[in-house]
C-alpha positions as CSV (number, residue, x, y, z in Angstrom):
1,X,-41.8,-20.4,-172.7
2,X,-42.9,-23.5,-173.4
3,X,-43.5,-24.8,-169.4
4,X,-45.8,-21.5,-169.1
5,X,-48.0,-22.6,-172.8
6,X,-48.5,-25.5,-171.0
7,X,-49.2,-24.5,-167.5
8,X,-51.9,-21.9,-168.6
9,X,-53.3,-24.9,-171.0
10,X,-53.5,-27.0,-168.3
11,X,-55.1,-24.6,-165.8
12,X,-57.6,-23.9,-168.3
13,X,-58.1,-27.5,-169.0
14,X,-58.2,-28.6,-165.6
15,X,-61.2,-24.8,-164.9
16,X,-62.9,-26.1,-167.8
17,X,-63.3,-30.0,-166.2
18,X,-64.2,-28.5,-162.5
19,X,-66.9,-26.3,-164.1
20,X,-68.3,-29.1,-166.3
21,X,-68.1,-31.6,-162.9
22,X,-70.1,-28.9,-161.1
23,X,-72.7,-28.0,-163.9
24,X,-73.4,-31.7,-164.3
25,X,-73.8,-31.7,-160.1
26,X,-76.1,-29.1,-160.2
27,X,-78.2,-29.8,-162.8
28,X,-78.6,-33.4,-160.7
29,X,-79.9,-32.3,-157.7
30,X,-81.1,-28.7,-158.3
31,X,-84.3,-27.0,-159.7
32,X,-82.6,-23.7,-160.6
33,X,-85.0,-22.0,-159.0
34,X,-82.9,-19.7,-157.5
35,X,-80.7,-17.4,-160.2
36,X,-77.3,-18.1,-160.0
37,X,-74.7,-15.6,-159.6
38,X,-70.6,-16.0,-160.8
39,X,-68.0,-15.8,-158.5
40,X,-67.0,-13.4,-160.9
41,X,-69.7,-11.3,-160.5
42,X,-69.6,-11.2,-157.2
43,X,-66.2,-10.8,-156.3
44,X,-66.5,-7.3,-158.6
45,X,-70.1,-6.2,-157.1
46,X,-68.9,-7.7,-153.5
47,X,-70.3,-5.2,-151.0
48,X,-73.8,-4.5,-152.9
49,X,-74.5,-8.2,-151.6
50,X,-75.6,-9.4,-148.2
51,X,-73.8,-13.1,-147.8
52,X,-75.4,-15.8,-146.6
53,X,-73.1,-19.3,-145.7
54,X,-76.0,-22.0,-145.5
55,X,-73.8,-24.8,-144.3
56,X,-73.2,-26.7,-141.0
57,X,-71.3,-24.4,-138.2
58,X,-67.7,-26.9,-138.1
59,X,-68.1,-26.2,-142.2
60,X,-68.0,-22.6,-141.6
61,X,-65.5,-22.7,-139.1
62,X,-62.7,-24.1,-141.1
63,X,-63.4,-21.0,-143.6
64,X,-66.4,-18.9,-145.4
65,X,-66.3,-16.2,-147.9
66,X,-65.4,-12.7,-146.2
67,X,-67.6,-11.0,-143.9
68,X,-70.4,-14.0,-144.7
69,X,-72.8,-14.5,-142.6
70,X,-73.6,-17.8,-140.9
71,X,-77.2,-19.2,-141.1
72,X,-77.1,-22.7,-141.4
73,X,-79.0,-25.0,-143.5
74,X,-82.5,-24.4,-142.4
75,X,-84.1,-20.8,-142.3
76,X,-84.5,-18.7,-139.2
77,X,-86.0,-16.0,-139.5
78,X,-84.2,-14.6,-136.1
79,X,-80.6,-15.1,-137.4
80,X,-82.0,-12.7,-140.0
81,X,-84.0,-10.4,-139.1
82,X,-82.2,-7.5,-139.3
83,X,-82.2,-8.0,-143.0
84,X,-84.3,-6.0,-145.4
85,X,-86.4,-8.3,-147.6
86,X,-85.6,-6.0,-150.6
87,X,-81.9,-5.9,-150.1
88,X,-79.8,-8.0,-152.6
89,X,-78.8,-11.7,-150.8
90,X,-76.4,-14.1,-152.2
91,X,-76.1,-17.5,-150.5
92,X,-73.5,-20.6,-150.7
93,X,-72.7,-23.9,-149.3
94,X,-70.2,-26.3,-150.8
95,X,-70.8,-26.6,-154.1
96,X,-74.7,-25.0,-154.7
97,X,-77.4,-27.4,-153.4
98,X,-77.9,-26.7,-150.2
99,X,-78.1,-22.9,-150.8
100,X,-80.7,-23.4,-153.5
101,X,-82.8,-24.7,-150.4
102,X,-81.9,-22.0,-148.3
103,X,-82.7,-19.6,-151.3
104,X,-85.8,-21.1,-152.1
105,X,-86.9,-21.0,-148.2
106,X,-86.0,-17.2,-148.7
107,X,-87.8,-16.3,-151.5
108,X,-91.1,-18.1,-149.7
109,X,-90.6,-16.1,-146.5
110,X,-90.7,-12.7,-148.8
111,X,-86.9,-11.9,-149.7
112,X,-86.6,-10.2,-153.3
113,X,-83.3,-10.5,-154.6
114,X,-82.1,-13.9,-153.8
115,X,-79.1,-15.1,-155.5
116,X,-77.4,-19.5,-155.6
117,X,-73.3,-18.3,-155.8
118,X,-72.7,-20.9,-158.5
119,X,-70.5,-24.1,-157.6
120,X,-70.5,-22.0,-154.1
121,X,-67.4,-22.1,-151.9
122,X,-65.5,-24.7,-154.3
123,X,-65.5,-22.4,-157.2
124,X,-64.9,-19.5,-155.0
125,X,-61.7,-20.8,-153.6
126,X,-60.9,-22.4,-157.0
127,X,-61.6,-19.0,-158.8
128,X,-58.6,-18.0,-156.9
129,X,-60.5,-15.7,-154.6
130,X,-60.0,-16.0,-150.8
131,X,-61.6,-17.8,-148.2
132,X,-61.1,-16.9,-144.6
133,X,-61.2,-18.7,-140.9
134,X,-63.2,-17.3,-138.0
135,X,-60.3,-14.9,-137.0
136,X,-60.7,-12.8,-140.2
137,X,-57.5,-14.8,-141.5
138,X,-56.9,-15.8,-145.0
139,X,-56.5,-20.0,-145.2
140,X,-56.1,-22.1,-147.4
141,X,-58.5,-24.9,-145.8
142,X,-62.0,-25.6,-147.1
143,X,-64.3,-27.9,-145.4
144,X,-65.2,-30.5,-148.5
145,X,-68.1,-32.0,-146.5
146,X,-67.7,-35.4,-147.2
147,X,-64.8,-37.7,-149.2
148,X,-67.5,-38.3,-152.0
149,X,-67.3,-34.4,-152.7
150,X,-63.7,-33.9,-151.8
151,X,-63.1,-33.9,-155.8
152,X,-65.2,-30.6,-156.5
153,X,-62.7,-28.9,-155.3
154,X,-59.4,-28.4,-156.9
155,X,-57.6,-26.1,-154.6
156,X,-56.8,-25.5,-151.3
157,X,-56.1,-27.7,-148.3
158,X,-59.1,-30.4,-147.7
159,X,-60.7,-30.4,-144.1
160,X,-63.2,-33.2,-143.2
């Protein structure tokens, strides 16, 4: 009884430091111009959202949130354009910076209901939820995008 108090105190402490490490990254480099949504929230209201995965193709080939939809990091309209600019959209990179420019260069083109998934694939995949490779296949691999951000996340297995 006593390993399990302390294994759910220590996954709490150790949620509670990830999310602090990740507000404190966000509120760095982003405007918060773009609402945030939880994982939470999105993993109940999953298919009212259109996904958008706003990082480099290798990043998105190692693993993405299911059935997301590559774009990369700079808006084109053609990889999109089948998209209705009223229908709710919900981007991500790595951790939420990159996304925020995506869902800034959104909104600017006309888009409605834009959403930054807070802390992005990191929190995702820490939140317990699944990622999966290009096959469709659940993994365990995230690509971290560099060794400096390698520490934002605190599961999985790290790809460079």
């Amino acid at each position: 009884m006593k390993n399990l108090i302390f294994f759910i105190s220590f996954l709490s402490i150790s949620t509670s430091i990830q999310a602090q490490e990740i507000n404190e990254l966000l509120h760095q480099y982003n405007r918060m111009s773009v609402p945030y949504i939880t994982v939470q929230t999105l993993k109940m209201e999953y298919d009212q959202y259109i996904i958008l995965d706003t990082r480099k193709k290798p990043e998105y080939e190692v693993s993405h949130l299911p059935g997301a939809i590559w774009v990369g990091e700079k808006l084109d309209l053609e990889l999109i354009d089948d998209i209705s600019t009223d229908k709710p959209i919900v981007v991500y990179c790595s951790v939420g910076i990159r996304s925020e420019d995506y869902g800034e260069e959104l909104l600017n083109a006309g888009f409605e209901n834009v959403y930054n998934l807070y802390g992005s694939i990191f929190s995702w995949k820490d939140a317990g939820y699944n990622v999966v490779d290009p096959e469709g296949h659940d993994t365990d691999q995230v690509h971290v995008f560099s060794k400096a951000w390698e520490k934002y996340l605190k599961t999985g297995e790290k790809v460079y």
